[in-house]
N, C-alpha and C positions, 0 to 999 in steps of 0.2 A: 504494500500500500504506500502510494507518495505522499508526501506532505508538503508541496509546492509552496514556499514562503514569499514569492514575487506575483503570487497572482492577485489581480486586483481585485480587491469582492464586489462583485455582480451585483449588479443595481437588484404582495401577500393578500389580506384578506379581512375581513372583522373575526377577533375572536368570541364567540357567545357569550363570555359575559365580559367582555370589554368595550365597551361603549366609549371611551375616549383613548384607546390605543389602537395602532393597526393594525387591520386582521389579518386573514387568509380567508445555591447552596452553600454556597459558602464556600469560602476559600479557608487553604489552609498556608502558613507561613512557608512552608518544604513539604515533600508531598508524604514525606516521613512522619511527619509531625505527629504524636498521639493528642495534641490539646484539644479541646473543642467549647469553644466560648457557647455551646447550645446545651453543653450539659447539665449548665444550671438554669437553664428553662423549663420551668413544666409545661407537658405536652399538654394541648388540649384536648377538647371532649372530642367524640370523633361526632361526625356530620354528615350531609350527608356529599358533599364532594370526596372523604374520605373515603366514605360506603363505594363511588365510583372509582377511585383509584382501587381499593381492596375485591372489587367485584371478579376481576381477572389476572388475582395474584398466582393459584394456581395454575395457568397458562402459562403466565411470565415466567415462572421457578421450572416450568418442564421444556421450555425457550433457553434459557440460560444453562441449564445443563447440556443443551443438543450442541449450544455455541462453546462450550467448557469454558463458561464466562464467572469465575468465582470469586475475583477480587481485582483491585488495581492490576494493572499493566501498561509498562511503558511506552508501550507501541500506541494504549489510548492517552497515557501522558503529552505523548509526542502529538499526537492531534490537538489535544485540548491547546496546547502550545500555539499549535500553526494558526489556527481557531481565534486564539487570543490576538496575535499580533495585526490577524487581516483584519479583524473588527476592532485593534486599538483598544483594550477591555484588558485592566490588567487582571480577570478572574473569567475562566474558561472552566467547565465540568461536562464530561460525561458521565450523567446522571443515571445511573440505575436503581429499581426500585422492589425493596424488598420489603421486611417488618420497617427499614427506614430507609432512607436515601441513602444511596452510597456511591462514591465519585470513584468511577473505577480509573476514569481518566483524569488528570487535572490539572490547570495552569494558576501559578497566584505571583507574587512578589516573591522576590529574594527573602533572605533572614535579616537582608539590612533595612528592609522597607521597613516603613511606620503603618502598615496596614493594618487593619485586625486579622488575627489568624485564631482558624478554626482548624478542626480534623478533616478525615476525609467521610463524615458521615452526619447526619442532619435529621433529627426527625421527620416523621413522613408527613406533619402538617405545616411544617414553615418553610417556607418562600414560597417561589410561584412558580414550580414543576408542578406539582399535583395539581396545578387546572390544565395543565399543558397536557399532563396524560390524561387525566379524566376525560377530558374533552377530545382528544387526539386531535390538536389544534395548535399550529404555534401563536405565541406572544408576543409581541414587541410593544415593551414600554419605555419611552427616550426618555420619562421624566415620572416615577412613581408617584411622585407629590401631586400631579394631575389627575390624578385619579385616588379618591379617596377610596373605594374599594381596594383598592391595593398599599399604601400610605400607610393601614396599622399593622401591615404585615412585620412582624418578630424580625425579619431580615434587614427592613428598617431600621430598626429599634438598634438591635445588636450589631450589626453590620455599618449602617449608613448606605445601603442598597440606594442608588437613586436612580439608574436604569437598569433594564431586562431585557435578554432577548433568549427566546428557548424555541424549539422545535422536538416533537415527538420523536425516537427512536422507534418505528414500526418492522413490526417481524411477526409473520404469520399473522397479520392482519391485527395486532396484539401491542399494544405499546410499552415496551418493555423497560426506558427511562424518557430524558430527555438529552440534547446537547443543547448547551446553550451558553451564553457569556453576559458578565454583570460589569458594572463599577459605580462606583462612587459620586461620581460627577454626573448628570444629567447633560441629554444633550439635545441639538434643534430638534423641532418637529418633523422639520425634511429631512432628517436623516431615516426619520424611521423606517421607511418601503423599502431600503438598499441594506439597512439591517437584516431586513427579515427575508427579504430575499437571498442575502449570504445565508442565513441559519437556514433557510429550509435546503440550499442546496449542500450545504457541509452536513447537514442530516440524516439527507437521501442516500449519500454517498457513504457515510459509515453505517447505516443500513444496509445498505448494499454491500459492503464489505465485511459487516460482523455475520452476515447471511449464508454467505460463500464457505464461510468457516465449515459449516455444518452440511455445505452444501443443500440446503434450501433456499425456495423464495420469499422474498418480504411480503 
């Protein structure tokens, strides 16, 4: 699989429940890292966007054994990476989802940055992957603060999350995580359609290639 780092990101959709973003997890300081600024979060009740994420976890856990997808690997590091830099975003994850989220891929800052660092795992109700799978829909939010359904998300709070951009991992018709990239800083509203068009096509494509693994189709 290549990881082209000169390519330029390619110039989406409404997502159902984002009314003021475009339609169609957390970093961690090293990708070593055990901390996780989430573990002193209580999780919440579950609901019912949760009930849709949990609805086809059995599927997803008999998807990720055919891929022998069972934790981190550098080869999805190394995307999360390329990921990061085309879209300028210093926090890339591929996201997969189990009892919680877990970054099997992932891109953050060095140990010299002043970012906040997390682990590579996240509860399964905080941030905004679990609307991205529930709905198998991507997201692009240039400025979270614009939308106040998204604004008291924990990833906020704990992070300073101020844009999102995620796209479904799909496999066997089955949404298995997300990839998608965050930072800090918000950004114009014209940027968002060339975001989301980069996520859904870096998406497609590690779909496509986590697929081959097992040789089946998405």
């Amino acid at each position: 699989m290549s990881f082209p780092s000169d390519t330029p990101p390619p110039r989406a959709e409404h997502h159902p429940a984002a009314r003021s973003a475009v339609q169609d997890k957390a970093p961690v300081r090293g990708p070593g890292s055990q901390h996780n600024l989430f573990d002193a979060q209580p999780a919440r009740e579950p609901d019912a966007l949760l009930a849709l994420v949990r609805r086809h976890q059995a599927e997803r856990e008999a998807i990720l054994q055919d891929l022998g997808l069972h934790g981190p690997e550098p080869e999805l590091d190394a995307f999360a990476t390329h990921l990061a830099r085309e879209a300028d975003a210093p926090y890339a994850m591929v996201d997969i989802f189990g009892a919680t989220q877990q970054f099997f891929g992932l891109h953050t800052p060095g140990t010299d940055s002043d970012l906040p660092a997390v682990g590579r795992s996240m509860p399964l109700d905080h941030g905004f992957c679990p609307e991205v799978v529930a709905f198998k829909k991507p997201l692009s939010l240039w400025d979270v603060y614009a939308n106040p359904q998204y604004a008291g998300n924990v990833v906020v709070d704990v992070i300073g999350i101020r844009r999102y951009v995620g796209a479904p991992l799909i496999i066997r018709s089955v949404a298995v995580g997300t990839l998608c990239f965050l930072d800090r800083e918000p950004r114009h509203v014209n940027t968002a359609r060339a975001s989301l068009d980069l996520i859904k096509q870096k998406a497609a494509e590690l779909s496509s290639h986590l697929s081959r693994r097992a040789t089946i189709r998405p």
